[in-house]
N, C-alpha and C positions, 0 to 999 in steps of 0.2 A: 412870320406871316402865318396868319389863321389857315387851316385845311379848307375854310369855306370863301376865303379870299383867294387862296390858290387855283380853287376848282372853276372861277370866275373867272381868274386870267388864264386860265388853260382856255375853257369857254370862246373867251374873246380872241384869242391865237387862232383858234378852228374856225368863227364866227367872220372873222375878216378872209379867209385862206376858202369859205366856200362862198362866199359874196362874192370874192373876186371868181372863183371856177363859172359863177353861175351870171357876172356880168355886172352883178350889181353896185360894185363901187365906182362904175361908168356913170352912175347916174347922182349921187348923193344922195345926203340924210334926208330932206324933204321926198326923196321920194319914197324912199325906206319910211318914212315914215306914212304915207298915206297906204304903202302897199300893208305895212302890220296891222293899221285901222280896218282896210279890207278884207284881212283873212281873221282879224277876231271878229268882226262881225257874220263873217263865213262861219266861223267853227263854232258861233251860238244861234247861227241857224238863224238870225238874224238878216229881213230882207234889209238891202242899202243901194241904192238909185245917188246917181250923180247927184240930184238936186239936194239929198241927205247929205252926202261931201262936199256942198258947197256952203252946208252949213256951220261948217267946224270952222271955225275961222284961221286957225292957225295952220290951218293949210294953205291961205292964202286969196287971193281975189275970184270969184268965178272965172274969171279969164286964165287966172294961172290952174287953177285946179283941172279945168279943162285939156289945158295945154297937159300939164303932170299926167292926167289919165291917158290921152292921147301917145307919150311917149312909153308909159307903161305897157300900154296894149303892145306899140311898135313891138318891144323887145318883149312880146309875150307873157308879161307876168301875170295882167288879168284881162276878163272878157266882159263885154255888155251886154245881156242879156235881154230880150224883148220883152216886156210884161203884156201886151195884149193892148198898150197904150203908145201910138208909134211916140209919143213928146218923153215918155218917161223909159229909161233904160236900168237894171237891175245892174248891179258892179260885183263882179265875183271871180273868182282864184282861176286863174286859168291852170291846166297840167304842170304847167312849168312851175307856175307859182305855189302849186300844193306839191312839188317834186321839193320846193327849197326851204318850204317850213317844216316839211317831212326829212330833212337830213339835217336842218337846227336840234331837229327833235333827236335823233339817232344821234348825235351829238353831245347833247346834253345829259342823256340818255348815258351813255356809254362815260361822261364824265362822274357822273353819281354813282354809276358801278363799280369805277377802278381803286382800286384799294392801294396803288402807287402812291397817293398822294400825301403829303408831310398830313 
């Protein structure tokens, strides 16, 4: 096995071990997935309103994407923000949710450091 295949599945070892600490395999990949869309658009500072996430289609129908964001907020990973227009809402990282890409990161972090590895 390559060192950069190893450092991968070490990765994914840690990456499922803090998903579960932090709640997330409760919910599935659909939603993992809309919540990573949400914080990379967070981290370039890029605004994103619901009506933008209903435009990705492969998140699914307006009804579900709505539904998706709704049980996200539940369990706090992101929040809606007012824009000054009550119809259009801003979608963005709630604490929680920047607490879990911030220990992905410390994670991957700390795997590129360790010199353990084959």
């Amino acid at each position: 096995m390559t060192r950069r295949a190893h450092r991968y599945f070490e990765f994914s070892v840690i990456r499922k071990s803090i998903r579960e600490e932090f709640g997330l395999h409760e919910l599935g990949p659909q939603f993992e997935e809309i919540l990573d869309y949400v914080a990379i658009k967070n981290h370039h500072k890029a605004r994103l309103s619901v009506k933008d996430l209903m435009s990705v289609r492969n998140f699914g129908s307006p009804a579900t994407i709505h539904t998706r964001l709704q049980v996200l907020r539940d369990y706090g990973w992101i929040e809606l923000e007012d824009t000054g227009d009550r119809r259009r809402k801003q979608v963005v990282l709630s604490a929680s949710g920047m607490l879990y890409f911030d220990r992905l990161g410390r994670a991957i972090h700390k795997i590129s450091e360790s010199k353990n590895f084959i």
